[in-house]
Backbone as CSV, one residue per row, in Angstrom:
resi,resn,N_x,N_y,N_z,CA_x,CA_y,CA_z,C_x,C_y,C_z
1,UNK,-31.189,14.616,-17.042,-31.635,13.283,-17.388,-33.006,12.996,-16.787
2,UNK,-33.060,13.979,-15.558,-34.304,12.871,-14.918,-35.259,14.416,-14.708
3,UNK,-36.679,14.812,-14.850,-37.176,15.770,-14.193,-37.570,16.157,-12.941
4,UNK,-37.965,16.922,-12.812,-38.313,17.150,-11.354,-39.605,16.170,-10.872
5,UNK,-40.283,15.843,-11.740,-41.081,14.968,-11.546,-40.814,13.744,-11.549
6,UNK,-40.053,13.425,-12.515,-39.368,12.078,-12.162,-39.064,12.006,-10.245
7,UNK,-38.380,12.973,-10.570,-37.006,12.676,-9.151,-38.408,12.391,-7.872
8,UNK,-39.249,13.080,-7.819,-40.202,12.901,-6.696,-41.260,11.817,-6.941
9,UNK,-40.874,11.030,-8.136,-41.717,9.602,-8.074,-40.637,8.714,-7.547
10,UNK,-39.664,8.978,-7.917,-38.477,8.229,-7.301,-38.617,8.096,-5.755
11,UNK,-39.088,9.392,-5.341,-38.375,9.397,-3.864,-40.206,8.646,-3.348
12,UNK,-41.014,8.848,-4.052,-42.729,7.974,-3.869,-42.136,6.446,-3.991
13,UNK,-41.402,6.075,-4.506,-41.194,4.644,-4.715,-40.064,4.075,-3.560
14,UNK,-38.850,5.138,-3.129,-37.982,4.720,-2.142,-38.627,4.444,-0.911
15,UNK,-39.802,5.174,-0.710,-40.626,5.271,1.003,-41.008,4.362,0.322
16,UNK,-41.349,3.803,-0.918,-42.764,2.171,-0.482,-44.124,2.745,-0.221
17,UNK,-44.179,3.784,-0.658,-45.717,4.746,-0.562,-46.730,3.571,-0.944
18,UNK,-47.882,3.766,-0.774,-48.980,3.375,-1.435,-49.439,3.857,-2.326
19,UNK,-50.111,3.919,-3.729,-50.665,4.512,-4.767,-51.041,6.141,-4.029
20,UNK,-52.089,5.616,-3.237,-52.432,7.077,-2.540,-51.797,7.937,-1.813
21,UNK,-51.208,7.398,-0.467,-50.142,7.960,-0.405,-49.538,8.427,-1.437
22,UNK,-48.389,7.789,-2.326,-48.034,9.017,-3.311,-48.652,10.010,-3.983
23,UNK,-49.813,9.586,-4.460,-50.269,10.666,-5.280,-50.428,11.819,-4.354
24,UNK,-50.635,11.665,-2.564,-50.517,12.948,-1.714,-49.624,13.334,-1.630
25,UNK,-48.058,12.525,-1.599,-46.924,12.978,-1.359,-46.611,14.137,-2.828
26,UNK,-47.106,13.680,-4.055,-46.226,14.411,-4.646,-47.318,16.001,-4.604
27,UNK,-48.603,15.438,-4.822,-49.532,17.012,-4.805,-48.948,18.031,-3.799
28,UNK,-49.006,17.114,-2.412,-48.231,18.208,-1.178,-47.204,18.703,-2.014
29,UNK,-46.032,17.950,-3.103,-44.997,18.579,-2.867,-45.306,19.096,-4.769
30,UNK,-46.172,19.462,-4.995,-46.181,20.813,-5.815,-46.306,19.772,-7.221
31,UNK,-46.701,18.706,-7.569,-46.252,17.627,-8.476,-48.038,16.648,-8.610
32,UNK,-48.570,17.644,-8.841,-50.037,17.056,-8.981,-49.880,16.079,-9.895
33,UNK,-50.130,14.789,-9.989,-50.359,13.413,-10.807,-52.070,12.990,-10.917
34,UNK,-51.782,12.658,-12.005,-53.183,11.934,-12.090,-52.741,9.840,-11.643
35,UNK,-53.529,9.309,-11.149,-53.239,8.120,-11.627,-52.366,7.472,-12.418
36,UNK,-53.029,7.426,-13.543,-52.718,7.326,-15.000,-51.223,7.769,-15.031
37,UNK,-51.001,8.947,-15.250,-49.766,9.878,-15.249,-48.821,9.072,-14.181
38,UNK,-48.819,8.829,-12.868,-48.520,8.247,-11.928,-47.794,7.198,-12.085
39,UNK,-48.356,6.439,-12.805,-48.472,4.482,-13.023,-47.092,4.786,-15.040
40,UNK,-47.253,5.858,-15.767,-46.496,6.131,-16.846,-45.479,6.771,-16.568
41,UNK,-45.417,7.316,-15.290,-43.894,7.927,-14.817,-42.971,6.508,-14.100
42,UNK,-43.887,5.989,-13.505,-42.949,4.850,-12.571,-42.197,3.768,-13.541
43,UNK,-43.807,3.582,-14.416,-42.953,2.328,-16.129,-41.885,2.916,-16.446
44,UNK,-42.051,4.609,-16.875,-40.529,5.296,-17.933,-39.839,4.713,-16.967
45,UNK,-39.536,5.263,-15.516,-38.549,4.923,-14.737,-38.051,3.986,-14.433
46,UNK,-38.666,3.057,-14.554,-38.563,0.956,-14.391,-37.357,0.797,-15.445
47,UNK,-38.204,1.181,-17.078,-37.658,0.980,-18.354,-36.019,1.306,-18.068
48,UNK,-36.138,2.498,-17.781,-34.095,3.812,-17.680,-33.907,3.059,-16.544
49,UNK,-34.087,2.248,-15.955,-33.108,1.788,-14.869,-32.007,1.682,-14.951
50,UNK,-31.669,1.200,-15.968,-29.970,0.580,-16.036,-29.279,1.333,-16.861
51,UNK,-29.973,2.674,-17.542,-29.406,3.971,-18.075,-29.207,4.896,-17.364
52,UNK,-29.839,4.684,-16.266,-29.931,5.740,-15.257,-28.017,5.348,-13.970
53,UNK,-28.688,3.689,-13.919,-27.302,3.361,-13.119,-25.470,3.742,-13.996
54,UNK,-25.856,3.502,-15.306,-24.810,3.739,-15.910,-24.352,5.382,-15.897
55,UNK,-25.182,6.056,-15.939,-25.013,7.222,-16.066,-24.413,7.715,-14.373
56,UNK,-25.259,6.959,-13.392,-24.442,7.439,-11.991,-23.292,6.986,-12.337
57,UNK,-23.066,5.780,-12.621,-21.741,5.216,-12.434,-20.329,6.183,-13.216
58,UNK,-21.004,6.732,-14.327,-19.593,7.677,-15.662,-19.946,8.716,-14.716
59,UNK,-20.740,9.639,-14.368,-20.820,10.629,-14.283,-20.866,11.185,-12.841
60,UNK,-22.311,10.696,-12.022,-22.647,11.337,-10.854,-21.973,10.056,-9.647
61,UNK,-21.662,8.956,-10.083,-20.854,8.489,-8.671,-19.071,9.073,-8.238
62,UNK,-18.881,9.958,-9.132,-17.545,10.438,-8.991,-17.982,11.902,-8.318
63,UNK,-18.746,12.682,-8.717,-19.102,13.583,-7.810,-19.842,13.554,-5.984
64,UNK,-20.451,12.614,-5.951,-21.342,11.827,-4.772,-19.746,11.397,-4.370
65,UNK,-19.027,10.415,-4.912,-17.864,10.032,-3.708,-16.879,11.530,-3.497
66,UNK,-16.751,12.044,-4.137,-15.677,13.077,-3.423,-16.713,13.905,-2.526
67,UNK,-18.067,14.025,-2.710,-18.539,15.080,-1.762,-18.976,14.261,-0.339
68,UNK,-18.881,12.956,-0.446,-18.983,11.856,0.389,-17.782,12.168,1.461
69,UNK,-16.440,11.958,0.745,-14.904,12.031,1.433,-15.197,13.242,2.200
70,UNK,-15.586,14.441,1.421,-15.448,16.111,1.706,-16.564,16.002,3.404
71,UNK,-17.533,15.564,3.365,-18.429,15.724,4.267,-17.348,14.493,5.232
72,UNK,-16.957,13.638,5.272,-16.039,12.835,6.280,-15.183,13.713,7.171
73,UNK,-14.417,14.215,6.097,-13.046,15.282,6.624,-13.819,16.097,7.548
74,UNK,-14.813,16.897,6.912,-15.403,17.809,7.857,-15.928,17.437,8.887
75,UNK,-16.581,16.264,8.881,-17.408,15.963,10.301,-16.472,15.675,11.554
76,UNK,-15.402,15.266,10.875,-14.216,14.323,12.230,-13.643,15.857,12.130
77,UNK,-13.619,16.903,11.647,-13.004,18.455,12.296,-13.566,18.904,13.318
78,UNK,-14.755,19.201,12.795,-15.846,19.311,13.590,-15.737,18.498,15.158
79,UNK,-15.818,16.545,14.744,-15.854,15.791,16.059,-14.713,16.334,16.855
80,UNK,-13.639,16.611,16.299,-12.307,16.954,16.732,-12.324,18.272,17.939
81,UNK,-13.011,19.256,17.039,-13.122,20.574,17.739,-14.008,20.339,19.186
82,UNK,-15.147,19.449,18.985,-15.699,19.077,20.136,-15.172,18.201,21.305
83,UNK,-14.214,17.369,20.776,-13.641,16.885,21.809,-12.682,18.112,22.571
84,UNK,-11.980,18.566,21.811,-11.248,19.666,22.714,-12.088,20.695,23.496
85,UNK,-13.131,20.913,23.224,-14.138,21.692,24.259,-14.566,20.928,25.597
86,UNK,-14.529,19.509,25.420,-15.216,19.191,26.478,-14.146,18.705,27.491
87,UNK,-14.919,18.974,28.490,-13.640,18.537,29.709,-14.091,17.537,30.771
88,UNK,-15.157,16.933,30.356,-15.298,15.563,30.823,-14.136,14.096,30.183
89,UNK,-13.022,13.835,31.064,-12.754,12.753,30.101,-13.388,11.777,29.870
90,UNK,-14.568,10.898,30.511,-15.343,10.138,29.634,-15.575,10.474,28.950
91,UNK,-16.359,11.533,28.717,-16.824,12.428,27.439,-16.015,12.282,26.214
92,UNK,-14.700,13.095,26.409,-13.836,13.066,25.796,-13.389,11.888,24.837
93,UNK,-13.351,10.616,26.267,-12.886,9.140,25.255,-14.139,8.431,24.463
94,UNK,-15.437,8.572,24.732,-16.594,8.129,24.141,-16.368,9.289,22.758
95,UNK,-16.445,10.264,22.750,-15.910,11.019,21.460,-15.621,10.500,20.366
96,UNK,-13.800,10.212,21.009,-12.555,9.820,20.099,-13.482,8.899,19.972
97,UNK,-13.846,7.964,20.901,-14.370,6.204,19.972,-15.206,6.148,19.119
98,UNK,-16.004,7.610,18.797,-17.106,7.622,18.161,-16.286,8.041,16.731
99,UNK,-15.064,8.878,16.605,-14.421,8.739,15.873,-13.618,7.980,15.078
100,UNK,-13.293,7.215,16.002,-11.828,5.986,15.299,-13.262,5.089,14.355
101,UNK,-14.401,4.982,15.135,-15.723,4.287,14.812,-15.341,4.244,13.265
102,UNK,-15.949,5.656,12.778,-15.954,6.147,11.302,-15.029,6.289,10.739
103,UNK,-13.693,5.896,10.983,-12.095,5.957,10.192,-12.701,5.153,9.417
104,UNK,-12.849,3.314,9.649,-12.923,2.533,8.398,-14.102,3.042,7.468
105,UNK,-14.836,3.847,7.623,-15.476,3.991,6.404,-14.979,5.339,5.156
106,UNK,-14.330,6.181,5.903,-13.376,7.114,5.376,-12.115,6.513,4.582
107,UNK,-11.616,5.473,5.144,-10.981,3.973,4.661,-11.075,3.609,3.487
108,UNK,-12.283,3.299,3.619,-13.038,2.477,2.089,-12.893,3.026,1.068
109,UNK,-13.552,4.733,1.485,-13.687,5.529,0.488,-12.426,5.735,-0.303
110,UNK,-11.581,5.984,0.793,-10.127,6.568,0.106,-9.492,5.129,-1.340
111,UNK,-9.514,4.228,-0.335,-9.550,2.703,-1.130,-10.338,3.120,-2.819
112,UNK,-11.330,3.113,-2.424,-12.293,2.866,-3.612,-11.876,4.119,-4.613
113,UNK,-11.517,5.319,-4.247,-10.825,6.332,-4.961,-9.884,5.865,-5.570
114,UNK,-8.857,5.093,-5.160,-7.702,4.573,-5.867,-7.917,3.819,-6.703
115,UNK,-8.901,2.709,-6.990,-9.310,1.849,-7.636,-10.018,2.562,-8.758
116,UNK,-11.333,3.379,-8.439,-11.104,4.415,-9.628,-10.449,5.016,-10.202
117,UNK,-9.394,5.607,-10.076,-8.441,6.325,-10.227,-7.850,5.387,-11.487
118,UNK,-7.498,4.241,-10.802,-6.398,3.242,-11.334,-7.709,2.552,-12.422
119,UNK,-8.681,2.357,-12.490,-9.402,1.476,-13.625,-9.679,3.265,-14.994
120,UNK,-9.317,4.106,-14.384,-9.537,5.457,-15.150,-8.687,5.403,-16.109
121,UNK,-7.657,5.301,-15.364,-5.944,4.944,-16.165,-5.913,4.015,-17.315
122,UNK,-6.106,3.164,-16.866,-6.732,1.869,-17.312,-7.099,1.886,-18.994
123,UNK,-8.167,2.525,-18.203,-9.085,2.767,-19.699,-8.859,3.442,-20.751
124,UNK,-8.493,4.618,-19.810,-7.488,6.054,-21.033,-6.364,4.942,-21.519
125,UNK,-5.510,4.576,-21.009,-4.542,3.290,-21.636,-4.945,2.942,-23.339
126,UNK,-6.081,2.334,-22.518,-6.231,1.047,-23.755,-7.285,1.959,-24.594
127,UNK,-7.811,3.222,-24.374,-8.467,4.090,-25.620,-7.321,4.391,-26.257
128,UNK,-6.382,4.903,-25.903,-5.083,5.599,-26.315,-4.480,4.362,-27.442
129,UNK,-3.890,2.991,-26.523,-3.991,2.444,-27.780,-4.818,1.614,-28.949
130,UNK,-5.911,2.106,-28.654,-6.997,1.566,-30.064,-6.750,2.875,-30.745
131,UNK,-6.973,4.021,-30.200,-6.289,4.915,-31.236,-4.638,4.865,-31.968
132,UNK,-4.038,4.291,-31.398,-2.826,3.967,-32.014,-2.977,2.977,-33.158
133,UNK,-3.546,2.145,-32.826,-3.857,1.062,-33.740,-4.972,1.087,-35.022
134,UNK,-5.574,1.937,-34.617,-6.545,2.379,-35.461,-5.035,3.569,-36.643
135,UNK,-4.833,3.972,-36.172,-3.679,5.245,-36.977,-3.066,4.570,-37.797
136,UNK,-2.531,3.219,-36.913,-1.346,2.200,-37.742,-2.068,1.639,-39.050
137,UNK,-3.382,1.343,-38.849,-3.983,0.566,-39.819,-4.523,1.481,-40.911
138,UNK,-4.880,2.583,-40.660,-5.041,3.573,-41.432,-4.011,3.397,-42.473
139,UNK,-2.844,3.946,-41.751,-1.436,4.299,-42.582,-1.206,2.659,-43.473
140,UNK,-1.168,1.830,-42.935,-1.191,0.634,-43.807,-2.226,0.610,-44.872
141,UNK,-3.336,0.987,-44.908,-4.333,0.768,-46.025,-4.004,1.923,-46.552
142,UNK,-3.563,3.157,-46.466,-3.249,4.043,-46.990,-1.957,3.512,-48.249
143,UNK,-0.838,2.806,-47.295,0.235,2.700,-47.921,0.187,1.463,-49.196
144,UNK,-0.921,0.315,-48.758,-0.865,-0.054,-49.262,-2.045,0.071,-50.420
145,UNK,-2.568,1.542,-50.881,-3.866,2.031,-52.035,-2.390,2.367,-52.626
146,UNK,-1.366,3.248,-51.981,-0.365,3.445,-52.928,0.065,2.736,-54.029
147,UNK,0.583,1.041,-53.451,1.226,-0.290,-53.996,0.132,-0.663,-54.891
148,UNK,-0.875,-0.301,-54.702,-1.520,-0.838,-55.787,-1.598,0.376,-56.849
149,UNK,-1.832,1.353,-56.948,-1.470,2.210,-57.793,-0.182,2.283,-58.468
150,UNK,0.651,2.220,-58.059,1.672,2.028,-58.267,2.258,0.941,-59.391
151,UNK,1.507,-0.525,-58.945,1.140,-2.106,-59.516,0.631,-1.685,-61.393
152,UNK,-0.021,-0.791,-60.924,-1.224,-0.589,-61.552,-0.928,0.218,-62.939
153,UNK,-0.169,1.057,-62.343,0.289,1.705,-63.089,1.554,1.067,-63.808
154,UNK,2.673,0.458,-63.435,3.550,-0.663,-64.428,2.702,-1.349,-65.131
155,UNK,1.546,-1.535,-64.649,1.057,-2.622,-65.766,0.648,-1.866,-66.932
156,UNK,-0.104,-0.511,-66.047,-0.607,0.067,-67.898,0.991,0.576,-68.703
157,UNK,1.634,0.716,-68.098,3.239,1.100,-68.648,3.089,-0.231,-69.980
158,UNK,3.383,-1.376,-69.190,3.636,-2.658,-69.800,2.772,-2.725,-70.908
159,UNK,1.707,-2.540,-70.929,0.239,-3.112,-71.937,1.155,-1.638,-73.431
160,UNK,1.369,-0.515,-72.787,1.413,0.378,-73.713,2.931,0.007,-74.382
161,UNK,3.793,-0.527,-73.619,5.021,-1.139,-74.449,4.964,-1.970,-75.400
162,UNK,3.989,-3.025,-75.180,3.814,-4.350,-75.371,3.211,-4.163,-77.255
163,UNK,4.145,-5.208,-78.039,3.442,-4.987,-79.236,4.048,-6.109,-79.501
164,UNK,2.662,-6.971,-80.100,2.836,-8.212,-80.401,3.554,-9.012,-81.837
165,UNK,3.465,-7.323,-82.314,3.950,-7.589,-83.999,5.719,-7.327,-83.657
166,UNK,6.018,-7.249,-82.216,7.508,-6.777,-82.233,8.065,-7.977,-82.238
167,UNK,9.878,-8.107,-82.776,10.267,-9.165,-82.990,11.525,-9.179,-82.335
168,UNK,11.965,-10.357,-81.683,12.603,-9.973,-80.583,14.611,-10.739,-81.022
């Protein structure tokens, strides 16, 4: 979605660079801009803002939160393994506190997983039944091209019976 050039005007616009400044930041980083060029990458990028957020949101915020969780687990293993090395118990309890610290945000995450999870459901749900409903209505306009064929056909029956010189 985004190029490599994009992505490093992006990261010129997150620092709050100055015109010049960026245009050094990106040359240093291999991304020579002109001005011009400069000032037409930042507009495209202004414009896709909210194509860009949608697209994190379906796509890349489900990868970013599990590798989010994944880097949690690991760091408190890690904090874990270090507390058992050290044999200062202050040490030790400043540790753990630095741990229990970061539970609620491991917390959240797990939270906010479920809520995705559950609005995922959700959605597959109610696609599932517009496709149902969509099928049903099908089969009804289907059934009912029949009834009229059908209609349609008694009548030409009728017209070909029908003789006005008959006497009853």
């Amino acid at each position: 979605m985004l190029s490599d050039t994009d992505k490093a005007v992006i990261e010129t616009m997150r620092m709050r660079l100055t015109t010049d400044h960026a245009l050094q930041y990106l040359k240093d980083n291999e991304f020579p801009l002109s001005r011009a060029s400069y000032f037409r990458h930042k507009k495209k990028l202004e414009e896709k803002k909210l194509k860009r957020l949608y697209e994190i949101a379906r796509i890349g915020f489900q990868d970013q939160h599990l590798e989010t969780i994944d880097q949690f687990e690991f760091g408190f293993k890690l904090m874990w393994q270090n507390v058992l090395r050290e044999r200062d118990p202050f040490r030790q309890n400043q540790m753990i506190k630095d741990i229990l610290l970061l539970k609620p945000y491991l917390s959240a995450y797990y939270e906010a997983t479920k809520l995705i999870i559950d609005k995922q459901q959700s959605d597959y749900q109610e696609f599932l039944n517009k496709q149902q409903h969509q099928q049903e209505q099908s089969w009804q306009l289907q059934k009912g091209d029949e009834e009229l064929n059908i209609d349609n056909n008694d009548k030409s029956d009728i017209k070909e019976e029908y003789n006005p010189n008959r006497k009853f």
